[in-house]
C-alpha positions, -999 to +999 in steps of 0.1 A: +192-009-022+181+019-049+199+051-050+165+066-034+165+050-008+200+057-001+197+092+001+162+086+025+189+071+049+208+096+045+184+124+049+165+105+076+195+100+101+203+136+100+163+146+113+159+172+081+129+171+062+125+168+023+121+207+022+154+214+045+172+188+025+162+207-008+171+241+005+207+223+011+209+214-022+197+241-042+165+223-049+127+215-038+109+195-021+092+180-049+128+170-059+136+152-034+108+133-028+109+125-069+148+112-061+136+091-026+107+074-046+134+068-080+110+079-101+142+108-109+176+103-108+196+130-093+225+147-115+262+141-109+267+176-095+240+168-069+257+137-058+289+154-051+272+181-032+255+155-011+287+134-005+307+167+008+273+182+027+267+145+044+299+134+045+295+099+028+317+090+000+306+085-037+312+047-037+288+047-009+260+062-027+263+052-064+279+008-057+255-017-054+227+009-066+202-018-076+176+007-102+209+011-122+208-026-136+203-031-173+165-032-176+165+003-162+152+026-133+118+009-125+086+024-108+090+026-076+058+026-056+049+053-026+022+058-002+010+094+003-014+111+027-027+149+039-058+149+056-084+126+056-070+111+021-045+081+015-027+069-017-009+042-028+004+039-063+022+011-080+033+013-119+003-001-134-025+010-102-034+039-080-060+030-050-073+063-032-090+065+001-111+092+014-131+108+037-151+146+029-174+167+048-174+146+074-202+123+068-190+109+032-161+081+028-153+063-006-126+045-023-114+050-060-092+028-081-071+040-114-050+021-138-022+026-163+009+028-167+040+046-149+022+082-146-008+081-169-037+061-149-073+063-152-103+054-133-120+024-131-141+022-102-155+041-073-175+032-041-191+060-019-213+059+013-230+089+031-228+077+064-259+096+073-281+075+053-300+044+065-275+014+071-298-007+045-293+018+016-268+005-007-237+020-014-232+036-040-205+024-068-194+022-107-165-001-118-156-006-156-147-037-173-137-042-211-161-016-225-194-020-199-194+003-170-218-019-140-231+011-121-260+016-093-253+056-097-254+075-131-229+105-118-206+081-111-205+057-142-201+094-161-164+095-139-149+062-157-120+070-178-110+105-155-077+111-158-055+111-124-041+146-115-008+139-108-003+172-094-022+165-060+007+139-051+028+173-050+007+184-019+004+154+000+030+135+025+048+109+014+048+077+039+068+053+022+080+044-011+081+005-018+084-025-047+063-049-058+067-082-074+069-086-110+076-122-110+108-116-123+132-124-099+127-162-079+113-159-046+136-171-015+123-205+001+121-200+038+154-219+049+172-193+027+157-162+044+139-170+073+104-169+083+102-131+089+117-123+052+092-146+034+063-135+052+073-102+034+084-114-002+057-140-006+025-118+005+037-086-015+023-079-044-007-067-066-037-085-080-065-074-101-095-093-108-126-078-129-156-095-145-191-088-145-197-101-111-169-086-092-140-062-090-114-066-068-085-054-058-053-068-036-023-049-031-001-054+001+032-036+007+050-059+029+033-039+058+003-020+051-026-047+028-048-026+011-079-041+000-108-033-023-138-055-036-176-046-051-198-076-055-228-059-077-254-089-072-258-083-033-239-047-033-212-065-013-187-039-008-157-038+013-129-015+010-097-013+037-067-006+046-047-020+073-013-028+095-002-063+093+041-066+097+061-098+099+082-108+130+101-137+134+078-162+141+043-146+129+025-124+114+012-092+142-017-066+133-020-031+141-059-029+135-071-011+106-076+024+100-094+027+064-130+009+064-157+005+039-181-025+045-216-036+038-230-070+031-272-073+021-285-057+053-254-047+071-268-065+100-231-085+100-207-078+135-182-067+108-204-042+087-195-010+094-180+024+077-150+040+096-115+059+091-088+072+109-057+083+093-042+099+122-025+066+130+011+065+132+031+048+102+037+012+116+080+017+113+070+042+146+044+021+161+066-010+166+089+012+186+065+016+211+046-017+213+054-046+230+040-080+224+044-114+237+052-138+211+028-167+231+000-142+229-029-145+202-052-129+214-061-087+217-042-069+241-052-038+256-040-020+226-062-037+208-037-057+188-033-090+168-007-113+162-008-151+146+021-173+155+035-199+129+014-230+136+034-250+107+060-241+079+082-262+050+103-246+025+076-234+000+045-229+028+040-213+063+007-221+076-004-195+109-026-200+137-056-181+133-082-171+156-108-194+169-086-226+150-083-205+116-056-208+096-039-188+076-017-202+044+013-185+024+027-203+000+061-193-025+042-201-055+010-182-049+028-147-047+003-121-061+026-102-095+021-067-111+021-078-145-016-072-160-018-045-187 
């Protein structure tokens, strides 16, 4: 466990907020939230302070801190939101999702490294507007920008504000897989845990023909695609957690989609981040582990059909299935 995370715990089980926790500590909120993510390392006078304000010893916070191995204090990745607006940010990509003046949602992707990212695509749709208008994107690959909207290609290469983080809510903080460490097989750690390891991870595909995007935190998939020769473009986020013998789904809540004439069942343009984070929604849903079908909640879950140490293979609606397999883990490591 990181030192971060640590002091989350710590914070977390005593009900204070990031701000409360600051004003213990002679600090801000900013601070904290810096320390929870490891993306700052608190001082040695601040770790005393919190060992005598939380009553937890030293050798509790500081042994077994896994960001102090010898390669270093890596990224850590968070998910923010305020408002109709959700980020997630890994070391090399930032994926924003937004709505605005209540008619407009779009999607925006950046890319770097550690804090200095820069966009590389954007897709936007005016709800208002006839389903069969197109919707509007740019993305940029190698030195061509493939555009249906001038204003937009213009945005490629704008430099994230870092700043706005600062105002936002911060969900979660995560790691993703750098394909440095071997992944467990599923009689070392069990269904439930490889479900996790094996689907985290970040992938980034661009050519001329498409750009897309796969980024999933262990719980929330975030997805983003543009296919310029039929303006196929679908953007998402959604809740899909691990149990012990499947894989359950708590619906989406981020949604851009259009295919050729939008005529497609699932064609549509929606959002709705007022949903809870999905560590509180599993305390106060129930499911049935025969069940695979929606329940009035409107949930999902897929039950493990088939598994062997490197693949588990779940039963899908309508006979689908669904593969996940130890050597096709998606790794951060493009440039």
């Amino acid at each position: 466990m990181t030192l971060g995370r640590k002091i989350q715990e710590i914070r977390l089980s005593r009900g204070i907020s990031q701000e409360e926790f600051g004003e213990m500590l002679g600090t801000t909120r900013q601070t904290v939230s810096k320390w929870e993510l490891d993306q700052a390392v608190p001082d040695i006078r601040k770790i005393v302070a919190i060992s005598r304000l939380f009553c937890v010893s030293t050798d509790d916070l500081l042994v077994n801190v896994t960001n102090f191995e010898k390669e270093g204090v890596r990224f850590v990745c968070g998910i923010y939101r305020k408002g109709c607006c959700e980020i997630v940010e890994t070391e090399k990509l930032l994926l924003e999702y937004y709505g605005r003046d209540k008619h407009i949602i779009g999607a925006k992707v950046y890319k770097g490294n550690g804090t200095e990212k820069k966009l590389i695509a954007i897709c936007e749709r005016d709800c208002r507007i006839s389903r069969e208008e197109p919707t509007l994107y740019a993305y940029q690959y190698n030195d061509a920008v493939y555009s249906n909207h001038p204003e937009f290609e213009a945005l490629m290469g704008e430099e994230f504000r870092r700043e706005r983080l600062d105002q936002m809510d911060r969900l979660d903080s995560f790691l993703v897989n750098h394909g440095d460490k071997p992944l467990h097989k599923v009689s070392e750690a069990g269904i439930r845990q490889c479900l996790e390891e094996w689907r985290k991870g970040v992938a980034l595909n661009v050519s001329e023909d498409s750009f897309r995007v796969s980024l999933c935190t262990g719980r929330v998939e975030y997805v983003y695609s543009i296919y310029p020769q039929d303006t196929n473009i679908y953007c998402g986020c959604s809740y899909n957690v691990p149990f012990e013998v499947g894989l359950r789904s708590f619906g989406q809540y981020f949604r851009m989609r259009n295919y050729k004439d939008n005529s497609d069942f699932f064609c549509g343009f929606f959002f709705d981040f007022g949903r809870l984070p999905p560590a509180e929604t599993e305390k106060e849903v129930s499911i049935s582990y025969e069940q695979d079908q929606p329940d009035a909640c409107g949930l999902m879950q897929w039950i493990v059909k088939r598994y062997s140490e490197d693949e588990i293979i779940l039963q899908g609606c309508g006979g689908e299935e669904y593969h996940y397999r130890r050597e096709e883990s998606k790794f951060e490591y493009f440039l």
